[in-house]
C-alpha positions in Angstrom: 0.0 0.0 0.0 2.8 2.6 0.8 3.8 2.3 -3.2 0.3 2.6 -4.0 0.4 5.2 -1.6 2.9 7.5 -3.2 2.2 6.4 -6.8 -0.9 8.1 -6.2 0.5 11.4 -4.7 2.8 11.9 -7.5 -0.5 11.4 -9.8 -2.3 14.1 -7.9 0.7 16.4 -7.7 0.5 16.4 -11.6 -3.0 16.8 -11.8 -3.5 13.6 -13.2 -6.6 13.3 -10.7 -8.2 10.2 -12.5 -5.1 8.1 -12.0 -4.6 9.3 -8.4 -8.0 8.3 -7.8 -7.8 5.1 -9.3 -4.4 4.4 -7.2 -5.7 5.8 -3.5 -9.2 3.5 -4.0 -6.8 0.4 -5.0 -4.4 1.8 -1.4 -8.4 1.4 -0.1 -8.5 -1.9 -1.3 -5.6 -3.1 0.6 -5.9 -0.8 3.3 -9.6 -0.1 4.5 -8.3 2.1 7.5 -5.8 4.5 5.6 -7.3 7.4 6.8 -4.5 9.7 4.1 -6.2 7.3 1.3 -10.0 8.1 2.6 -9.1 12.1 2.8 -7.5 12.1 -1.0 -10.7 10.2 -2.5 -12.9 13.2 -1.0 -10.3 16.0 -1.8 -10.5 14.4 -5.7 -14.0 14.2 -5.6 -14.2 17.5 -4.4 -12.0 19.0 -7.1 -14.0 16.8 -9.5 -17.6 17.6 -8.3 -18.6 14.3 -8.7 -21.3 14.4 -6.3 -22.6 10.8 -6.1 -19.0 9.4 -5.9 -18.4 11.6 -3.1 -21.6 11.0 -1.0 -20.2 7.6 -1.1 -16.8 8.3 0.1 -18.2 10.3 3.0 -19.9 7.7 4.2 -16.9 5.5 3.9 -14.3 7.8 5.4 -17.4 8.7 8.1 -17.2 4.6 8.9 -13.4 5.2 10.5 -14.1 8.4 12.3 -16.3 8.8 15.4 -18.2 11.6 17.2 -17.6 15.3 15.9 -15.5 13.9 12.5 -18.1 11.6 11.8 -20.8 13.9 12.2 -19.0 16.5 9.9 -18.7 13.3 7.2 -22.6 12.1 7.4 -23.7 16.0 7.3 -21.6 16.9 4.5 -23.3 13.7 2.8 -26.5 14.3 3.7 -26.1 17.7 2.4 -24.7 16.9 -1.2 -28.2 14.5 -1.3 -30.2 16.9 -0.4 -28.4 19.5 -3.1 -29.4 17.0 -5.5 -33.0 17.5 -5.2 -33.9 13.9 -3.5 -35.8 14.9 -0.7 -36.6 11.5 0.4 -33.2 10.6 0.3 -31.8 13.7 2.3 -34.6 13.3 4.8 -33.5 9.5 5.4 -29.7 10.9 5.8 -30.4 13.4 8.3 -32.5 11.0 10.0 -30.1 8.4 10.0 -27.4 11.1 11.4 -29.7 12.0 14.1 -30.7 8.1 15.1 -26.9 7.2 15.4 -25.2 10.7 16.6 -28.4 12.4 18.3 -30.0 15.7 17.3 -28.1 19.1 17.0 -28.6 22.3 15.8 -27.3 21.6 12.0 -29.9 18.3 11.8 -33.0 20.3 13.0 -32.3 22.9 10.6 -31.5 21.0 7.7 -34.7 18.8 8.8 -36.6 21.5 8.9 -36.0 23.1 5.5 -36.2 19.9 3.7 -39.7 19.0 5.4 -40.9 22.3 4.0 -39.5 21.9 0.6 -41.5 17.9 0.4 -44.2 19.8 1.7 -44.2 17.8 4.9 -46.0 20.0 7.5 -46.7 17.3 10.0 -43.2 16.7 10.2 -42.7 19.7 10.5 -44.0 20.7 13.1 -43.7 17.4 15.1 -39.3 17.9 14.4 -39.9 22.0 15.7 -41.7 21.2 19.2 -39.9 18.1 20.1 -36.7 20.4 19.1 -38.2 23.2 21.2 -39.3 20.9 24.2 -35.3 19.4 23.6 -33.3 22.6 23.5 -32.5 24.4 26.7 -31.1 27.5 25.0 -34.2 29.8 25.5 -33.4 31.7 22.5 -33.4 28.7 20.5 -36.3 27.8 21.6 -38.1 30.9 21.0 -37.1 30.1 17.2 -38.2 27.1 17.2 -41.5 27.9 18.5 -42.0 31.2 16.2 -41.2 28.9 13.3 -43.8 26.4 14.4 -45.9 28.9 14.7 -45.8 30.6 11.0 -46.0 27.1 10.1 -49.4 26.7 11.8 -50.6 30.2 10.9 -50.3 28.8 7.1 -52.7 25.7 7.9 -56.2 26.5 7.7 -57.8 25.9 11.0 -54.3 25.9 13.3 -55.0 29.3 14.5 -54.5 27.8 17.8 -51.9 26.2 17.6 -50.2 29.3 15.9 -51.2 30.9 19.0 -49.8 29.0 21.7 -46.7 28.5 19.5 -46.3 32.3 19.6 -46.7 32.4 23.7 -44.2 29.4 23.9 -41.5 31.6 21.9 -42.8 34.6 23.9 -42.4 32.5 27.3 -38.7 31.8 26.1 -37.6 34.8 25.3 -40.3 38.3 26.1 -37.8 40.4 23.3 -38.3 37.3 20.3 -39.6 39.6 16.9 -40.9 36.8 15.0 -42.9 35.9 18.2 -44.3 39.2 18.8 -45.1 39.8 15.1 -46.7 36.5 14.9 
């Protein structure tokens, strides 16, 4: 693998990107833990913009790491899906983030944009109270709660729910703009 290794360098140093990729997947191959291997497939990829290729070697290079580079590597994923315009697909990777490293700021929002783009209000507003309920950052929270409740002022018949949204945010935080607009 170290031949491989520097084969492949030499290729990338000349710009000869398709042949360094080619070498540092084969270094993959032989090595499944070569972390320098697993960085230069998704610094190629990058430089290529080849989107799919790189979701894939996220994931992969996400597989070795753990906690705050793994999250990095599954959100940087999940975020090249969802630029893609697969909702269903984005929505499963954030989830899947979320199941296996728990729920953060990043997820929530990303979460949250994509339910509104597939047009998924009930989700919606299920990921902004739980989120809300969740988060002890009272500014945060006010968000949270203004956002769920523009959401509910846009469905017929949620006035109510709108409302107490609005007090929740207000509760949080007295000053909150969306909340007192609302």
């Amino acid at each position: 693998p170290a031949l491989l290794a520097r084969k492949a360098r030499l290729h990338e140093q000349v710009d000869a990107l398709d042949d360094a990729l080619a070498a540092f997947r084969q270094v993959v191959e032989l090595a499944p833990r070569d972390l320098e291997a697993h960085d230069a497939i998704v610094r190629i990829l990058e430089a290529q913009s080849e989107h799919p290729a790189l979701v894939e070697a996220l994931r992969q290079r996400a597989a070795l790491g753990d906690g705050p580079v793994r999250r990095r590597d599954l959100a940087a994923a999940a975020t090249l899906v969802a630029s893609s315009g697969d909702l269903a697909s984005a929505i499963d990777a954030w989830k899947a983030l979320e199941a296996e490293l728990g729920r953060d700021d990043a997820s929530i929002d990303a979460l949250s944009m994509l339910y509104l783009q597939a047009e998924r209000r009930e989700d919606l507003d299920e990921l902004l109270a739980s989120a809300a309920k969740d988060t002890r950052d009272l500014a945060r929270q006010a968000e949270l709660s203004a956002r769920r409740g523009d959401l509910a002022r846009m469905t017929p018949g949620a006035e109510r729910t709108a409302l107490a949204a609005y007090r929740d945010a207000l509760a949080a935080h007295p000053e909150h703009a969306g909340a007192r607009s609302g």
